[in-house]
C-alpha positions, 0 to 999 in steps of 0.5 A: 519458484514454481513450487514455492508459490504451489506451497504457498498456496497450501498454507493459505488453504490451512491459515483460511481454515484455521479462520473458518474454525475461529469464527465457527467453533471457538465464538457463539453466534456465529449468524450474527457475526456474519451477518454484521461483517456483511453489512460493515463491508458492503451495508450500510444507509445508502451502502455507506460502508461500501463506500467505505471499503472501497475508498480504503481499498484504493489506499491498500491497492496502491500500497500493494502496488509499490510492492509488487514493482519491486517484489517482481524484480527480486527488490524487498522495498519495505519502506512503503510506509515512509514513501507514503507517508511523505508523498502524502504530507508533500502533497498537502503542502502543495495542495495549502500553499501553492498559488495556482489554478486548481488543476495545476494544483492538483497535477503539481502536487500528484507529481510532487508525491511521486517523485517524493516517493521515488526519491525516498525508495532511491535513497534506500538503494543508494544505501546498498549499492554504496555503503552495503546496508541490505535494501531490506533493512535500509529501506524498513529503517527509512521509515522512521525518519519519514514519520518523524519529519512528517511528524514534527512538520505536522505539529509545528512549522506547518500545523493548523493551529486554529483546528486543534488537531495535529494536521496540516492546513486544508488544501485548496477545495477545488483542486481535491478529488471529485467525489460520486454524488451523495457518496465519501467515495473519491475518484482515487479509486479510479487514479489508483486503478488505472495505475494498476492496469497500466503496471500489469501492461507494463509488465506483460508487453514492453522490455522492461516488465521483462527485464524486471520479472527476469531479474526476479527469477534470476539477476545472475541470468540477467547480468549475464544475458547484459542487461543494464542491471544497475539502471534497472535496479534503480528505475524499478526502485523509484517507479515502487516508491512512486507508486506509494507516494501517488497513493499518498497523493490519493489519501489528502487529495480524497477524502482527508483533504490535509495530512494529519499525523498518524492518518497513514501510519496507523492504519498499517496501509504498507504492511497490509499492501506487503500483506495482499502481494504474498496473497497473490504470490506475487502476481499483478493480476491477483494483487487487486484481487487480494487488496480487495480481501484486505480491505473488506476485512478491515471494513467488515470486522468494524461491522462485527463489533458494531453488531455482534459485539466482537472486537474489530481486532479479531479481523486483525488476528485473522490477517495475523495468521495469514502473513504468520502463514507467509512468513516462511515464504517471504524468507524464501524469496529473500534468499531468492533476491540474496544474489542480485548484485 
């Protein structure tokens, strides 16, 4: 394992390279192009874009969490995207409907998220361990019913007709997430935070973070050594699609404050959190560090547009080349998790 993640590190010095060259080399201007990245990531009236970049930051961090639970124990759960979208649309319908105190609002629907979310990754190991679909596929091939249902809910039985737009009705307003004064930034990114502090503890001090990083090195040493594999699979499945419906949660309940169809799917949160976890070769305490790095392209390369008229796609093209780079090294941990059962 040790040497995959030194080669690893070797092609994102090539891929960080072949993005200086980009920006350097192939496009004139280069001053301005920094400069408007700069100040679309971190500038701003009042740094409204960092305000921005860090709400954003919230949604990847959290996104790069569900994946990194599961990674860590050997477990490819790629069906974030579907966790998170119906932990997200779950909680807008508490949020509009449920007739209760604010709080108890806010809380029913957190944990309505969260155990959407743990149900829907659970449903993908149930599909391996009962009928033999690799998790891989099971849980990608997940996501599509997830957006359909969350889709149709959102365009018919539960749309805001009034408002025009495919979305939900609006949650209740006292239950939604505080916000900094005279900021769009939610207390999320605070929630979200806490919840990946409290997995790296989890991870380095108590039997299961143990259990789980072992199963990752080696689930034949792990079944061997007598650990409850079976249990440990499902828990690090459902505590993963917990983590991304939480995330769900955090996305309604901050600034959107009702679902709207696309709002989670179209700006490609799970893949770029699937993204941040290769960065950090799959190690909680750099995944923060790298969701950060994805958020601040995402924010900066609209900046770049705005000021150096070069597309917001260029940002995509550079997180192109990165996971192209860690392509490689997503196959070597497939055949790393090929023995687990």
């Amino acid at each position: 394992m040790t040497h995959l993640l030194r080669s690893q590190r070797l092609k994102l010095i090539g891929a960080g390279l072949i993005g200086l060259a980009l920006v350097l080399f192939l496009v004139p201007g280069a001053g301005d192009i920094s400069a408007g990245f700069l100040n679309g990531a971190f500038g701003g009236r009042n740094f409204f874009n960092l305000y921005a970049t860090l709400g954003r930051y919230a949604i990847l961090l959290g996104m790069a969490l569900a994946v990194v639970i599961s990674f860590r124990a050997g477990l490819l759960n790629i069906g974030g995207e579907g966790q998170l979208v119906l932990g997200g649309l779950v909680a807008a319908l508490v949020g509009a409907y449920l007739p209760a105190p604010p709080f108890v609002v806010a809380v029913a629907a957190l944990l309505a998220a969260m155990v959407v979310g743990a149900g829907w990754a659970a449903l993908a190991g149930f599909l391996e361990r009962g009928t033999g679909v690799p998790l891989l596929i099971g849980s990608l091939l997940l996501n599509y019913p997830a957006s359909f249902v969350a889709s149709y809910a959102v365009s018919h039985p539960f749309r805001d007709v009034a408002s025009g737009a495919t979305q939900t009705f609006r949650i209740m307003q006292e239950a939604g997430l505080p916000r900094f004064n005279g900021t769009i930034l939610d207390y999320g990114v605070f929630l979200i935070g806490a919840a990946a502090l409290a997995y790296i503890v989890l991870e380095d001090a108590t039997v299961f973070g143990y259990r789980s990083r072992l199963r990752g090195y080696s689930a034949g040493f792990a079944r061997a050594s007598g650990f409850p594999i079976r249990r440990l699979y499902y828990r690090t499945l459902m505590l993963s699609g917990a983590a991304a419906g939480m995330t769900g949660f955090i996305a309604v309940f901050g600034s959107s404050q009702r679902y709207v169809d696309g709002m989670l799917t179209t700006p490609l949160y799970a893949w770029t959190g699937i993204a941040a976890v290769l960065l950090a070769a799959v190690r909680p305490r750099l995944v923060p560090v790298t969701a950060f790095f994805f958020a601040v392209l995402a924010t900066g390369s609209i900046g770049m547009e705005r000021t150096a008229g070069i597309p917001r796609e260029f940002g995509q093209v550079i997180q192109a080349l990165i996971v192209l780079t860690l392509a490689g090294f997503a196959g070597k941990l497939t055949a790393i998790a090929g023995g687990r059962r």
